[in-house]
N, C-alpha and C positions, 0 to 999 in steps of 0.2 A: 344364574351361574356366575360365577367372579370373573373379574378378570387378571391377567397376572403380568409381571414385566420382568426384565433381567435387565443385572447390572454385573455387566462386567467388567474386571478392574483389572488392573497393572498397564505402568505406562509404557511397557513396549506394545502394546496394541495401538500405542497414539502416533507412534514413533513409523509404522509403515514396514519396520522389520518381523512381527507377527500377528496372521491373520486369527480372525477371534473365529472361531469354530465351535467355542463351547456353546455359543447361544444356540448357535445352529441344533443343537444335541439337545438341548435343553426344550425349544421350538417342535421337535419332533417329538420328543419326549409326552409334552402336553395335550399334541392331537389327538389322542384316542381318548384323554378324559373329555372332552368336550369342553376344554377351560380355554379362552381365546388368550392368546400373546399379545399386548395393544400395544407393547413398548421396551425398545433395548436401547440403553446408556451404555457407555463407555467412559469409565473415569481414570485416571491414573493413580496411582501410590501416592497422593495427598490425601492426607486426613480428612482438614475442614472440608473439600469438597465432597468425599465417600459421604460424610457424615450429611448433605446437604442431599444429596443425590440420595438415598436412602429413607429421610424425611419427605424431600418429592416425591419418592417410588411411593410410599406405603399412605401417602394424604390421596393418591389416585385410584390404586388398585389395594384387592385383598391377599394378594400372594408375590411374592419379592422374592426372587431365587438370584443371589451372589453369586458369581463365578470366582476363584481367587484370591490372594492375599491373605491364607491360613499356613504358610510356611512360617521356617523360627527366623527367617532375616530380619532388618529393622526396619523394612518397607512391606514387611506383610504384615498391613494395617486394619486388614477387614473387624477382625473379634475389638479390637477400640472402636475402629467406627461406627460399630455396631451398638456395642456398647453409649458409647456416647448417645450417638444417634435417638434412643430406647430413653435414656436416665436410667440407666442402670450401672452397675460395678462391675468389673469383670471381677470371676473368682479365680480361685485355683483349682483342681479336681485333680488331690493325689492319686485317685483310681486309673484316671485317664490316662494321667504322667504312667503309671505302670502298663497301660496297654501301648503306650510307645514306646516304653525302654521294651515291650517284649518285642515290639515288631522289628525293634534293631535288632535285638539278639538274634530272630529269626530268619536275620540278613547275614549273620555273623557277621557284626560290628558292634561296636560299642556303641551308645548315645552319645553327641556331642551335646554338651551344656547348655546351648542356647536352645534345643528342640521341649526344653523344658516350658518356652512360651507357648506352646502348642496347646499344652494341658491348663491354659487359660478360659474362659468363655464366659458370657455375659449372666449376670445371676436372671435364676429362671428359664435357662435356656434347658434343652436335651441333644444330648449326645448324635450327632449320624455316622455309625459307626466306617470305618472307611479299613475293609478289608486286603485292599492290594496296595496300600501307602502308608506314611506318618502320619497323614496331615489330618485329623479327625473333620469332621463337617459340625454342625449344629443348627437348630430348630427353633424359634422363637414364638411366640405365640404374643401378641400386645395390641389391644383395643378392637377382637375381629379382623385380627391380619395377622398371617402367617409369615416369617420371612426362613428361608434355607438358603445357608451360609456353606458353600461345595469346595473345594478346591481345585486349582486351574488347571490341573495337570489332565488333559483328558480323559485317557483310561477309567484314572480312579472315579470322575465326574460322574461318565457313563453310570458306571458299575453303586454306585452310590444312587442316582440318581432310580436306576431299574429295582434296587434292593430295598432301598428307602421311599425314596423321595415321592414316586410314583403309586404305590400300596398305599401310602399312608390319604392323598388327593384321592386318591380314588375311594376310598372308604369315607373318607370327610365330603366329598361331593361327588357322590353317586352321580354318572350319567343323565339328568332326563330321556335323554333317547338314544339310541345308536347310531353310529358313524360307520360309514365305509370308506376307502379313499383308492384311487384307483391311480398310475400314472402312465399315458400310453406316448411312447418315444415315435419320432418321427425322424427322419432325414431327407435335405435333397429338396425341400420346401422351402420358402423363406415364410416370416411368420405374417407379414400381412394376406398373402394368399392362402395360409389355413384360415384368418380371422374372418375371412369373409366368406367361406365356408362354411364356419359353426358359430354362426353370427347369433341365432337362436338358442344353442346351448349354452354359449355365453351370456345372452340376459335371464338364462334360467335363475332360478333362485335353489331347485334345490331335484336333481342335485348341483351342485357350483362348479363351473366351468373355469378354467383360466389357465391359459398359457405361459411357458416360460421357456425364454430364447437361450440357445448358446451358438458359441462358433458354427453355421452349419447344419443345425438341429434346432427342433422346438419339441418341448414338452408338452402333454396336455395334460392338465393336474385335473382332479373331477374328486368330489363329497358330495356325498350322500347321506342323509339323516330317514328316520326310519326308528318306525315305535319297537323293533325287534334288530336283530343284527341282522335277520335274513331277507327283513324289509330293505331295509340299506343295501346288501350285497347287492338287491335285485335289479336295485334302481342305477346302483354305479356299473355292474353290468350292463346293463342297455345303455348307459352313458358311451362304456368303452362300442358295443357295439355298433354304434350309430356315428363314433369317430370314425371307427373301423370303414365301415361302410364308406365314408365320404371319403377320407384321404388316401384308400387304397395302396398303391404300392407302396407309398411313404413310410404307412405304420412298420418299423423293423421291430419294437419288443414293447414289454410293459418294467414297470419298476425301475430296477435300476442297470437291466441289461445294458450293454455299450454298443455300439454298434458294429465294433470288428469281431464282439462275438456272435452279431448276426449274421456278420457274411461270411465267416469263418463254419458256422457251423452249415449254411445253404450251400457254401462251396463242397464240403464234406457230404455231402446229403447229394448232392449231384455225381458225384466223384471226381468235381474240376479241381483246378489250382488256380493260383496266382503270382506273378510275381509285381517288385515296384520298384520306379525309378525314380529318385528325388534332387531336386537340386533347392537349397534355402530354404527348406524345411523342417530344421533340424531330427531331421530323419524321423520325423514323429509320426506318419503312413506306414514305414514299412514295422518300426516299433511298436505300435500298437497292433496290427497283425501277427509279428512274431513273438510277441505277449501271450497269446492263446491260443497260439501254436505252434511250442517248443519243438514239437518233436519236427516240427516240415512233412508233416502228413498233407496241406494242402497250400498252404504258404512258402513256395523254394527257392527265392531270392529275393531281398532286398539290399539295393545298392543306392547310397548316397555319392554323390557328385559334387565337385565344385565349380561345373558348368555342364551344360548338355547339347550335346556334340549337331541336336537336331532340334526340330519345336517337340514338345510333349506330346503332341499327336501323332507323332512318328516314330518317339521314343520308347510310347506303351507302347506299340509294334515290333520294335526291334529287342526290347527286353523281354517280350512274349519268345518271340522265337528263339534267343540266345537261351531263355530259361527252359523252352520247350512246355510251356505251360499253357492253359485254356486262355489267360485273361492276362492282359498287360496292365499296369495302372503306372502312370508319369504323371509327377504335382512338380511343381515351379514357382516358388515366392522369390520377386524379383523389386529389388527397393528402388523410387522411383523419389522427386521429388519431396514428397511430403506422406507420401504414403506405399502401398506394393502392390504390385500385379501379380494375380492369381491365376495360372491354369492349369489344369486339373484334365486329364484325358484315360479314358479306355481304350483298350484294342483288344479285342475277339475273334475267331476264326469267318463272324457273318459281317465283322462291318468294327465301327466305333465310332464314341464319341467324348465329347469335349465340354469344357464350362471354362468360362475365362470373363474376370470381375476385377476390379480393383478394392484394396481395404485399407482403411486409415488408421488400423487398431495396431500396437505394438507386435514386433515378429513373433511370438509365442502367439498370440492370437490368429494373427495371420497363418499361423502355420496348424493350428489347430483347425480351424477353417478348412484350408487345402485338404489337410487328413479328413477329414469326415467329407468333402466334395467329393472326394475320392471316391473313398467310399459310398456316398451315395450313389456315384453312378455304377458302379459296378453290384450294388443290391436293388437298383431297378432294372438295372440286366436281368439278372436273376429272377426276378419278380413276374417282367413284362415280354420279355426276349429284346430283338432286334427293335 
């Protein structure tokens, strides 16, 4: 099977004002062909280096997928770099140049002059046609390596990427076997004490185990291979099964559920409520909550603060009862020397409880933390009782 890399380009990726998301896309994109991702570069709108960075991708791996720098500005370098790159010429393609003056028209707008660089491309290459933008893509083929040349704008990348990019891999390198992939969400754990848990499924080989932390929460990511697709489902099933089984209340969903729409929908399903009190949190508890429940079906106040009048384990109590609801939650991110102090409390009509940590990471971080400690204590309520 090949293996494949991305190179994505433009120097505001270098710059710390945009995060590169399209590899990500791209990354996803790959995993069901069974093609591994061994390597993502980052280069900026220089030539000589695109051109260097390109020679590197394609002397390692067989497949080279470009993000970017197919606009008509004078820093969208990729179709020269490429060019170069290869010893080839770029051409012209008056057909092309006519499928982007249509796409203007069918913006109602005129072409401006420079989008005429667009209908450039390296001789020998093939067109990827790019049906929600200008920016056409293109296809190389030279010495046993593939390389696709996308453009950075997201959307178009995706939709390019599902229509093209991926049909054409898949029919050039059929599968050896099936894949399954499975991802089961946790909260309320930290991640050395699941590790030590599925310490076993971790050294499995197959299917493949591995964790992945965020503020709060750990992911268990699990693949499966299997001579059928329903060999794979079977085995990443019993994978998630046997997570299941160990981490217990923690598990709240699979894929990419969140977890205020777990306790949002366990609240609804009991007929409780909630309400939250926040201080330095940028209200991101009660927000995420009243995210996925507009209506106040079971979520009926959240209130930000610029101090709390009591500790947060007195305050989920007091806001329970002012809101008349089943379940109080109060978080508190409080800045301390070099770092903040987290606590996080419940209050219920049998009792409550509390979590309190310090965190070194930026207030967005810290505050995302608090929001899911929150929440986890109040969906191990739910899960375990008192």
């Amino acid at each position: 099977m090949p293996q494949a890399e991305v190179l994505a380009t433009g120097t505001e990726l270098l710059s710390g004002d945009v995060v590169d998301t399209n590899s990500a896309r791209i990354a996803r994109a790959l995993q069901p062909l069974s093609i591994p991702l061994v390597q993502i570069t980052v280069v900026g709108d220089d030539l000589p280096r695109m051109v260097a960075a390109i020679r590197a991708a394609l002397a390692r791996s067989e497949i080279l997928v470009i993000s970017g720098g197919l606009g008509p500005t004078a820093d969208d370098v990729t179709r020269e770099a490429v060019a170069e790159a290869l010893g080839r010429p770029l051409i012209f393609d008056p057909e092309l140049l006519e499928v982007i003056r249509a796409r203007f028209q069918a913006f109602g707008v005129s072409m401006p002059e420079n989008n005429r660089r667009q209908a450039f491309r390296p001789e020998g290459s093939r067109v990827i046609p790019n049906p929600i933008g200008t920016a056409p893509g293109f296809l190389v083929e030279t010495n046993g390596r593939l390389l696709f040349a996308l453009p950075g704008v997201p959307r178009e990348l995706e939709r390019m990427l599902s229509d093209t990019v991926v049909p054409y891999l898949r029919e050039r390198f059929p599968p050896a076997e099936a894949l399954a992939w499975r991802v089961v969400r946790t909260i309320g754990l930290g991640e050395s004490w699941i590790d030590e848990r599925l310490q076993d499924l971790l050294r499995g080989e197959n299917p493949q185990v591995g964790l992945n932390a965020h503020p709060g929460m750990v992911d268990i990511r699990i693949q499966a291979r299997g001579s059928t697709p329903e060999e794979a489902a079977a085995r990443a099933e019993e994978a998630v099964r046997r997570v299941r089984e160990r981490l217990g209340w923690a598990v709240f969903g699979e894929g990419h559920q969140a977890p205020e729409e777990a306790v949002i929908a366990a609240l609804r399903a009991r007929g409780a409520t909630v309400a939250t009190l926040e201080r330095g949190t940028l209200g991101m508890l009660g927000g995420r909550l009243a995210a996925v429940d507009p209506e106040s079906e079971v979520f009926r106040i959240g209130e930000v603060r610029a101090r709390l009048a009591t500790a947060p384990e007195h305050a989920a109590e007091a806001i329970r009862r002012q809101a008349g609801t089943t379940f109080g939650l109060a978080a508190e991110v409080l800045p301390e020397a070099e770092s903040f102090q987290i606590t996080v409390a419940l209050a219920a009509p049998e009792g409550s409880r509390s979590v309190r940590r310090g965190h070194r990471g930026p207030l967005p971080h810290a505050a995302e933390w608090a929001a899911h400690a929150a929440m986890g204590l109040l969906w191990r309520w739910l899960r375990e009782g008192p």
